[in-house]
MISE-975625 format. One record per residue (C-alpha): x, z, y. Coordinates in steps of 0.1 Angstrom, whole numbers. Layout:
N
pt east->X&up->Z&north->Y
...
***
This chain:
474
pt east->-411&up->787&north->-565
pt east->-373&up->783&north->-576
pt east->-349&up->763&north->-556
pt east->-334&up->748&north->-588
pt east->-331&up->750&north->-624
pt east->-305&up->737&north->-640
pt east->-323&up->722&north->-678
pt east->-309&up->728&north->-710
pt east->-277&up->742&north->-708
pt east->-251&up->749&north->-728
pt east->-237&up->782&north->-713
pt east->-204&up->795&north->-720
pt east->-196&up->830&north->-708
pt east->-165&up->854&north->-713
pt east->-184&up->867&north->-747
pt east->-215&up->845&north->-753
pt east->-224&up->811&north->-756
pt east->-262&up->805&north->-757
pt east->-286&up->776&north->-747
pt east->-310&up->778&north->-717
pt east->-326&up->769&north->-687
pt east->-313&up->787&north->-654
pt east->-332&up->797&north->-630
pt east->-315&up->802&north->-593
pt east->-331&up->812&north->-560
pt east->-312&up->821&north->-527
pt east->-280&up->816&north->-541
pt east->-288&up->841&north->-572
pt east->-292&up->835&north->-609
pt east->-326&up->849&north->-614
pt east->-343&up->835&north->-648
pt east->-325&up->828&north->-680
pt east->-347&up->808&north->-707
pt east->-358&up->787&north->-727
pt east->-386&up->754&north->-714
pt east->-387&up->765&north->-679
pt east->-412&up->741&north->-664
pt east->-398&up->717&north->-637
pt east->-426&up->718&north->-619
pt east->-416&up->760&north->-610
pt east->-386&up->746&north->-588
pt east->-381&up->722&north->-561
pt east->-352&up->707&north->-576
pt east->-343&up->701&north->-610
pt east->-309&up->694&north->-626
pt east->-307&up->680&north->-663
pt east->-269&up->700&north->-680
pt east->-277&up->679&north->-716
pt east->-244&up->674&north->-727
pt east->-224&up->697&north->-705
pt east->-210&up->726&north->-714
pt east->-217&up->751&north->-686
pt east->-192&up->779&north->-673
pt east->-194&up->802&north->-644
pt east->-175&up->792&north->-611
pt east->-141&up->799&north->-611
pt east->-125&up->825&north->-591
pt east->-90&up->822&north->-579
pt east->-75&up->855&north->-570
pt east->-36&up->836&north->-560
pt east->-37&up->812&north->-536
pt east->-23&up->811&north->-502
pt east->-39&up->794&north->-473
pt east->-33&up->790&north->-434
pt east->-2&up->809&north->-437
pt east->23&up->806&north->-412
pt east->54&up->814&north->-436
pt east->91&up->817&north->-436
pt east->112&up->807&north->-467
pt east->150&up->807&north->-454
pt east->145&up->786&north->-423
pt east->145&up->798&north->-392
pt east->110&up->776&north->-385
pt east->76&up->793&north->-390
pt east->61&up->768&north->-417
pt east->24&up->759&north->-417
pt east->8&up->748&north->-448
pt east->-6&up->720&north->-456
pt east->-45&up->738&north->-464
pt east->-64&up->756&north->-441
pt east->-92&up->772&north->-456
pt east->-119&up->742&north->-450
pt east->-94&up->719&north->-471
pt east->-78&up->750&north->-495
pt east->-118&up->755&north->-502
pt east->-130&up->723&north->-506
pt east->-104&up->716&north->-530
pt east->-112&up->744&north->-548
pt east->-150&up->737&north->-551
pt east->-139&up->702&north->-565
pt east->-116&up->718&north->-594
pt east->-147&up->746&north->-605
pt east->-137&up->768&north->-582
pt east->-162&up->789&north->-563
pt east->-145&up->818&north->-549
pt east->-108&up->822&north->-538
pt east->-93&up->853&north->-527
pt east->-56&up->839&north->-505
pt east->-38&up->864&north->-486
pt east->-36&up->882&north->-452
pt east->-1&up->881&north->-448
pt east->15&up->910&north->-423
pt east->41&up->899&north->-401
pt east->71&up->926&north->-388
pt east->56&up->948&north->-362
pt east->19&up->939&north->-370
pt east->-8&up->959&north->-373
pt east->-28&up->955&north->-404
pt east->-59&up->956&north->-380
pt east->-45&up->926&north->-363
pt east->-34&up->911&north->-394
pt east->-71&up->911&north->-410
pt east->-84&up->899&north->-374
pt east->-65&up->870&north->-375
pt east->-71&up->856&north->-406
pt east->-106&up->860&north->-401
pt east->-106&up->837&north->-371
pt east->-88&up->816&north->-393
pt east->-113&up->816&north->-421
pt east->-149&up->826&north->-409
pt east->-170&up->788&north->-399
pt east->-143&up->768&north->-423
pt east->-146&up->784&north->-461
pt east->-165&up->761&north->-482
pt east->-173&up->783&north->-505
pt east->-169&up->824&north->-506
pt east->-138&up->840&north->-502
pt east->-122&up->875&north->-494
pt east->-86&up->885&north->-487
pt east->-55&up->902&north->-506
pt east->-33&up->922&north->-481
pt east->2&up->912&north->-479
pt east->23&up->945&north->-464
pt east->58&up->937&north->-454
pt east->60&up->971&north->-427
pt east->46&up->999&north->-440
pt east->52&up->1021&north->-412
pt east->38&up->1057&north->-413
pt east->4&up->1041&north->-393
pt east->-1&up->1014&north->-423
pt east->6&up->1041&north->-447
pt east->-18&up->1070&north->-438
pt east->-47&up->1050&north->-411
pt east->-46&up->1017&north->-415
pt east->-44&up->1016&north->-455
pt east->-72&up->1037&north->-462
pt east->-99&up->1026&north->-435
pt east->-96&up->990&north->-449
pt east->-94&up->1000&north->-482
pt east->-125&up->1016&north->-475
pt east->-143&up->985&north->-462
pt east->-139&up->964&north->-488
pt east->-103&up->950&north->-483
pt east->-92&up->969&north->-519
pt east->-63&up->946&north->-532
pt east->-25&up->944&north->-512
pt east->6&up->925&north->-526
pt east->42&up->934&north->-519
pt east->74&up->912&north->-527
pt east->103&up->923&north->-541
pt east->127&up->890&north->-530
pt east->124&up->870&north->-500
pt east->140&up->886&north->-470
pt east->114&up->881&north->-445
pt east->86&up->901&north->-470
pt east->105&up->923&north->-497
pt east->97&up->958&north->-497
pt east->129&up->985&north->-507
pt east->120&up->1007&north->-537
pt east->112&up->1037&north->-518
pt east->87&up->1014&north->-498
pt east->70&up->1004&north->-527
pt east->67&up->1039&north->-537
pt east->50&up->1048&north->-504
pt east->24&up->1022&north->-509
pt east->18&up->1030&north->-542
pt east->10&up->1065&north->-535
pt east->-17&up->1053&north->-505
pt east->-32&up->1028&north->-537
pt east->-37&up->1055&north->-564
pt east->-50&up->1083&north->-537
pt east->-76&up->1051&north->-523
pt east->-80&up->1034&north->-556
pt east->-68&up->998&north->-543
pt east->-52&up->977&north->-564
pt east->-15&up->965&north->-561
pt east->0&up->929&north->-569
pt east->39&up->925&north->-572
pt east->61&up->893&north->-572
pt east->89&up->904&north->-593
pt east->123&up->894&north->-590
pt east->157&up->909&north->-584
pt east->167&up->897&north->-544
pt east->199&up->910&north->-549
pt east->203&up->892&north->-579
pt east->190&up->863&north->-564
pt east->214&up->863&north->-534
pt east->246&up->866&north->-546
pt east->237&up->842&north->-577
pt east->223&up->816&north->-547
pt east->258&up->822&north->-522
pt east->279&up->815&north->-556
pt east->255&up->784&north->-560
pt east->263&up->770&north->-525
pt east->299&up->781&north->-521
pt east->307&up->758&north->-552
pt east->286&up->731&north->-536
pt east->256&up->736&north->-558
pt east->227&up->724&north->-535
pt east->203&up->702&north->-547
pt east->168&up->709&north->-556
pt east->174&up->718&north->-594
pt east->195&up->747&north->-582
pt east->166&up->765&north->-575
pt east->161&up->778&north->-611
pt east->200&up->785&north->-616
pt east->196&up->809&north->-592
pt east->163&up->823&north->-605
pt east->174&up->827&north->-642
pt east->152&up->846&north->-667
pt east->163&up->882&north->-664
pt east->158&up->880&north->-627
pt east->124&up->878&north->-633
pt east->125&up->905&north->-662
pt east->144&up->932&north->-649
pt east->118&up->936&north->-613
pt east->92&up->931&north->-637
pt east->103&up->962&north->-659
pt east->113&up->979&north->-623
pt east->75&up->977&north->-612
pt east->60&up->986&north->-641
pt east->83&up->1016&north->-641
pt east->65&up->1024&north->-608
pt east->31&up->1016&north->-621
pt east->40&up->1044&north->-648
pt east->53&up->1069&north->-626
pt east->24&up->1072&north->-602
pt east->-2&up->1055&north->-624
pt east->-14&up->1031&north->-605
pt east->-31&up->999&north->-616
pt east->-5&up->965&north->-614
pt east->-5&up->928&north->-616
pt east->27&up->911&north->-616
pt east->21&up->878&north->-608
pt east->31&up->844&north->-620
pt east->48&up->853&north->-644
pt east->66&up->826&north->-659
pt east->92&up->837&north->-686
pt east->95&up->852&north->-723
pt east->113&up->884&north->-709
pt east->93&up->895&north->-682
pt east->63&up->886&north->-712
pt east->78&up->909&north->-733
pt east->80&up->935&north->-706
pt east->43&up->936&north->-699
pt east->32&up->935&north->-734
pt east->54&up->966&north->-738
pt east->37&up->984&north->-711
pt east->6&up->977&north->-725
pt east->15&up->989&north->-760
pt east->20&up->1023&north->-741
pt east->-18&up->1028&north->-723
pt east->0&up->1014&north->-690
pt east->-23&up->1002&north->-663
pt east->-4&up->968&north->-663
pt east->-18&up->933&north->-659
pt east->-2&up->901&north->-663
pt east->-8&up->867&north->-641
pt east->5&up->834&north->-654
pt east->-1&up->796&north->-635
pt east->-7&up->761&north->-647
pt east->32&up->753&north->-633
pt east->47&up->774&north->-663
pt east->21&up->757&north->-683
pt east->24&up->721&north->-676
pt east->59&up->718&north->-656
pt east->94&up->725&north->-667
pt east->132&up->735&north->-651
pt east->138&up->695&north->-655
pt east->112&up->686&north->-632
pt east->135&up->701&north->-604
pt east->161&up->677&north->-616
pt east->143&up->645&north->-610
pt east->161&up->619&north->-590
pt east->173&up->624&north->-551
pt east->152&up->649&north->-536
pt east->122&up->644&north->-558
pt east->129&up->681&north->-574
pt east->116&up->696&north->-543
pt east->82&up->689&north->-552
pt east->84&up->712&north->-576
pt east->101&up->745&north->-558
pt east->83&up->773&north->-563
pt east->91&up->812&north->-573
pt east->99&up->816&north->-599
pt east->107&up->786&north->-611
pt east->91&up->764&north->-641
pt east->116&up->774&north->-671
pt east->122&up->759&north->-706
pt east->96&up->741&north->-734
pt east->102&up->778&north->-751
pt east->93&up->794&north->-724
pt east->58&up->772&north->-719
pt east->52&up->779&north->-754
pt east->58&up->820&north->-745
pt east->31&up->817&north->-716
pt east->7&up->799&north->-742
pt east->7&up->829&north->-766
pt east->6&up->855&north->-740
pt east->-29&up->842&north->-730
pt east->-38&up->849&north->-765
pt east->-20&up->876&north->-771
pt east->-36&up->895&north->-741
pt east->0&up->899&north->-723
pt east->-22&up->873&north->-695
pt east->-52&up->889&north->-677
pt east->-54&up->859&north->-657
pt east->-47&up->824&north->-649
pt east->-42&up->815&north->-610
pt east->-34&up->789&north->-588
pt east->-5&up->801&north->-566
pt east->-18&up->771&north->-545
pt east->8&up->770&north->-519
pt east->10&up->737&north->-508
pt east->38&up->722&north->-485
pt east->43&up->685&north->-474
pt east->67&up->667&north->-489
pt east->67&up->631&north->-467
pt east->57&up->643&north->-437
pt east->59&up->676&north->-412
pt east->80&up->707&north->-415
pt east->72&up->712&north->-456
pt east->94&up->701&north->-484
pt east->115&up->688&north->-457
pt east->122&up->708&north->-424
pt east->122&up->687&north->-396
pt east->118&up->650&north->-414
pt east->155&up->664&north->-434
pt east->159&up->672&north->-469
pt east->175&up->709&north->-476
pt east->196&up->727&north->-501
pt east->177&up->744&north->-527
pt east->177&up->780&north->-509
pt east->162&up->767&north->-477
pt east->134&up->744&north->-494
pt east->100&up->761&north->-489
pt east->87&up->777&north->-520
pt east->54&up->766&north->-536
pt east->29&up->739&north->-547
pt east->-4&up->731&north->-546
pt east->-28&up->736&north->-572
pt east->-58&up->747&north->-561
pt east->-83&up->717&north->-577
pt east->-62&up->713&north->-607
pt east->-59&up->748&north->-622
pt east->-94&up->749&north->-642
pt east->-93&up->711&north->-655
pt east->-57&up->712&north->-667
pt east->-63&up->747&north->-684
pt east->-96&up->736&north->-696
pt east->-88&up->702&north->-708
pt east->-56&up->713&north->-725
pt east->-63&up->750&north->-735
pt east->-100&up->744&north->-744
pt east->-103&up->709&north->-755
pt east->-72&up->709&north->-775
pt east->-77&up->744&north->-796
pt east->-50&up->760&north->-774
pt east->-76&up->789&north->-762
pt east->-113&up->792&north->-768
pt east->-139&up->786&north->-744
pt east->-145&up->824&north->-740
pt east->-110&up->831&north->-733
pt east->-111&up->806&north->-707
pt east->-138&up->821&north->-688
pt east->-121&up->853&north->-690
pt east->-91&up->839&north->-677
pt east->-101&up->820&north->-646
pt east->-132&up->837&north->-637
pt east->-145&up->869&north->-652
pt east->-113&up->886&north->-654
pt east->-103&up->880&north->-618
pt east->-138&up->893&north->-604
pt east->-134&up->925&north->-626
pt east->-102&up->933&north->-612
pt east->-107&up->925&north->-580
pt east->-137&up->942&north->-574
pt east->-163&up->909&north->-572
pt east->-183&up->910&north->-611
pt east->-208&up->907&north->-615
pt east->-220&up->889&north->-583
pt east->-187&up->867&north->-594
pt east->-174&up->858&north->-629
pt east->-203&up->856&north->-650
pt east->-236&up->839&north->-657
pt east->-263&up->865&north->-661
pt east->-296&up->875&north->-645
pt east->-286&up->889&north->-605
pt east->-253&up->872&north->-600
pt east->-240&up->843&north->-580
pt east->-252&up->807&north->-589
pt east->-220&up->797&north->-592
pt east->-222&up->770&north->-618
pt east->-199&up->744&north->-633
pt east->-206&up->711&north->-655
pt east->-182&up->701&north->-678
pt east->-178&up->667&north->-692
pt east->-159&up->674&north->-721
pt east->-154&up->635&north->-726
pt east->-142&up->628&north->-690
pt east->-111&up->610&north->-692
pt east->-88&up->616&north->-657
pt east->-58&up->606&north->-653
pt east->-45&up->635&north->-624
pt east->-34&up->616&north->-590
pt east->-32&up->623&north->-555
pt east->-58&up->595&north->-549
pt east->-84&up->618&north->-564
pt east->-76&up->654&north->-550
pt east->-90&up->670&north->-520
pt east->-61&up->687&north->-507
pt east->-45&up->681&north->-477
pt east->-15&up->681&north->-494
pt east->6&up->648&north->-492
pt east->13&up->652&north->-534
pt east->1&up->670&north->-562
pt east->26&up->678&north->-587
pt east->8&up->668&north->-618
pt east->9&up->633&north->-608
pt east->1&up->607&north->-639
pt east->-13&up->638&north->-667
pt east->-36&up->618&north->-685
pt east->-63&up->644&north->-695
pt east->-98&up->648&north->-711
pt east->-125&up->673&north->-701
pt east->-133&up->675&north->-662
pt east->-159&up->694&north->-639
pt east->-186&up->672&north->-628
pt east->-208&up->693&north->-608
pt east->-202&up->725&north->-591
pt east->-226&up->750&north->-576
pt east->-218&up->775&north->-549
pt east->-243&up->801&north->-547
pt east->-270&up->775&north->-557
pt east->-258&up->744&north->-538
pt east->-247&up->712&north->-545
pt east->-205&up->715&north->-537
pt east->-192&up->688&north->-559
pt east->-206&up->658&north->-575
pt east->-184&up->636&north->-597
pt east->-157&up->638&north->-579
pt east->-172&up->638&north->-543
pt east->-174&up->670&north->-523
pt east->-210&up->678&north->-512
pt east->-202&up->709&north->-494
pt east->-206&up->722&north->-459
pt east->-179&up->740&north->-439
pt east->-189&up->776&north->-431
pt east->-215&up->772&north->-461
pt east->-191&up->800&north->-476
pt east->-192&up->839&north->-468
pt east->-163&up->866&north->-468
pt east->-173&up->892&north->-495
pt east->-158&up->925&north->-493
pt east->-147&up->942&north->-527
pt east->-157&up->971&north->-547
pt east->-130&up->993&north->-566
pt east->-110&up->973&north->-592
pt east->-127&up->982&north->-631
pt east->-93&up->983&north->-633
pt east->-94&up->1020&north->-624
pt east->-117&up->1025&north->-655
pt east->-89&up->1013&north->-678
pt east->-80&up->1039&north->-708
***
């Protein structure tokens, strides 16, 4: 007996798109085919006139993260990973991979212990962790690195900008070296910090301080020349790379070069350098602080840039970089109830529940990218290089029932009144869109129903990771 077949689908994978019935017990996809009889399952759900994708996997997104962006107050955001999760699940989402963030004299030990008390009994749906290092002492480096490397903690992200989190060159180097002797994978947010600095002191001693200064300070070859840097690192130890939301021409061009030469370089892009430009940061009073985030949302060029490049295979991925800060109330947007110059407003925005349906509805729907590439893009690609297909990513005999309905007529007009957030705002306020997930399954289970969450708290499980396919590339 089978817990549920979803009838007559209309499945969509990275490389296929066939009809059939599916056939899922505990949690697994275990028939695919054709007039499966109803009365072989205990529950029955009709997909006619749906087209049917695996769950998404987000592989950027940050949440319960105490953080530090210029202030001298430990910021909270505003998701947790009950919230973060259920948000996700209500966007297509089923698996999200935030970060376990290392604070300055931490033990990576302590860091991973801590964020499972912050996760385990709250994650709607299943989840494992990225490794933010900020110290790698000599105990990271050569104990702590490899041991949780080896159980299934496989992917780590350094910064080059932000004081409180950028790694020096030579640092980088070290953990390189751990990454390519343990086959983890490393994720790098490039930009100059020194660039970045004295550009944002020039800013502020002129009296430049409102929100839209922000990208000023950020401009284009910031972004370019620490991508080119980290790729030059990549090269020189050969070690697999993402750079992350990346969200210029230049720093495009950069990673389509090192993939012209063999280089084992990916390339992230997010719905904010899709949908969102610089002039959002300009809107009027302190309104532009909705939309800080690093780096910044550039030029109508530039969107077009980050269009091709998921064509053009310069994008491996599209993320979230959910990231979500208040703006009306607590220490978000606005640090202590007061509005801040542009260096001192927290970066990031959420985006979480929004990243499939905007990508889908204006990529898919409107001819931008094809259904496949979609797939590829927001689930199949992430779980390869993170180490989760083919229990993640896909829809094929053995793997996750993690399902999604589309309604490619759904008309949605994007509003805080309908996300599940625990953000106070959602940046995309007022889109007017077509195409939206109606129902989302999480290993099997009911998590989302139009539009209302159906999930349980805890229902999700932490899922260590194998060794990126990454490491196979040629």
């Amino acid at each position: 007996m089978l817990d549920l077949i979803i009838k007559n689908a209309d499945v969509a994978t990275a490389s296929d798109r066939f009809k059939c019935d599916i056939g899922i017990k505990d949690g697994k996809i275990v028939q695919l085919g054709m007039h499966m009889a109803e009365s072989d399952a205990k529950e029955v759900v009709d997909a006619e006139g749906y087209l049917v994708t695996p769950g998404g996997v987000d592989a950027h997104c940050h949440l319960d993260q105490p953080t530090n962006y210029g202030s001298d107050i430990i910021l909270e955001l505003s998701d947790g990973f009950e919230s973060g999760s259920r948000s996700a699940a209500c966007g297509g989402t089923t698996t999200v991979v935030p970060f376990a963030a290392q604070q300055h004299g931490q033990s990576l030990e302590d860091t991973i212990k801590d964020y499972h008390q912050r996760s385990d009994g709250k994650a709607c749906i299943d989840y494992s962790f990225h490794i933010i290092i900020v110290d790698p002492t000599e105990e990271v480096l050569t104990k702590e690195m490899p041991d949780l490397i080896r159980r299934g903690y496989k992917s780590f992200k350094i910064y080059m900008t932000y004081d409180a989190m950028k790694l020096n060159d030579y640092q980088i180097l070290d953990v390189l070296n751990i990454a390519r002797q343990e086959q983890a994978f490393i994720m790098v947010h490039a930009e100059n910090a020194d660039c970045i600095t004295w550009l944002t002191e020039r800013l502020i001693e002129a009296g430049k301080t409102a929100p839209k200064y922000h990208a000023t300070s950020r401009p284009s070859p910031v972004e370019r020349e620490a991508t080119h840097r980290a790729i030059t690192f990549s090269e020189l130890l050969d070690v697999p790379m993402l750079i992350v939301h990346v969200s210029s021409a230049q720093a495009a061009e950069q990673i389509q070069w090192a993939k012209n030469h063999g280089l084992k370089i990916y390339g992230e892009t997010c719905p904010q350098y899709l949908f969102l430009k610089e002039e959002d940061l300009d809107k009027e009073g302190y309104e532009g602080a909705k939309f800080v985030c690093s780096p910044p949302p550039r030029d109508e060029a530039n969107q077009e840039a980050m269009w091709r490049g998921l064509n053009r295979e310069i994008f491996d991925v599209v993320s979230s970089d959910h990231c979500p800060f208040n703006y009306y109330s607590g220490n978000g947007k606005k640090i202590n109830g007061e509005e801040q110059s542009f260096d001192k407003i927290p970066n990031g925005i959420p985006g979480l529940e929004v990243r499939m349906p905007l990508l889908f509805a204006e990529g898919v729907l409107k001819g931008r990218i094809s259904i496949h590439k979609f797939v590829e893009l927001t689930a199949t690609n992430p779980a390869k290089i993170y180490g989760l297909y083919p229990r993640k990513g896909t829809i094929a005999i053995g793997s996750d029932a993690d399902i999604v309905l589309w309604d490619t007529q759904r008309e949605v007009t994007v509003s805080q009144d309908i996300m599940h957030h625990n953000a106070d705002y959602t940046p995309y306020e007022g889109m007017k869109v077509v195409g939206w997930p109606v129902k989302t399954f999480s290993k099997g289970k009911l998590v989302c129903d139009n539009f209302e969450f159906k999930g349980v708290p805890g229902a999700g499980e932490f899922i260590p990771c194998e060794i990126s396919q990454a490491w196979n590339m040629k």
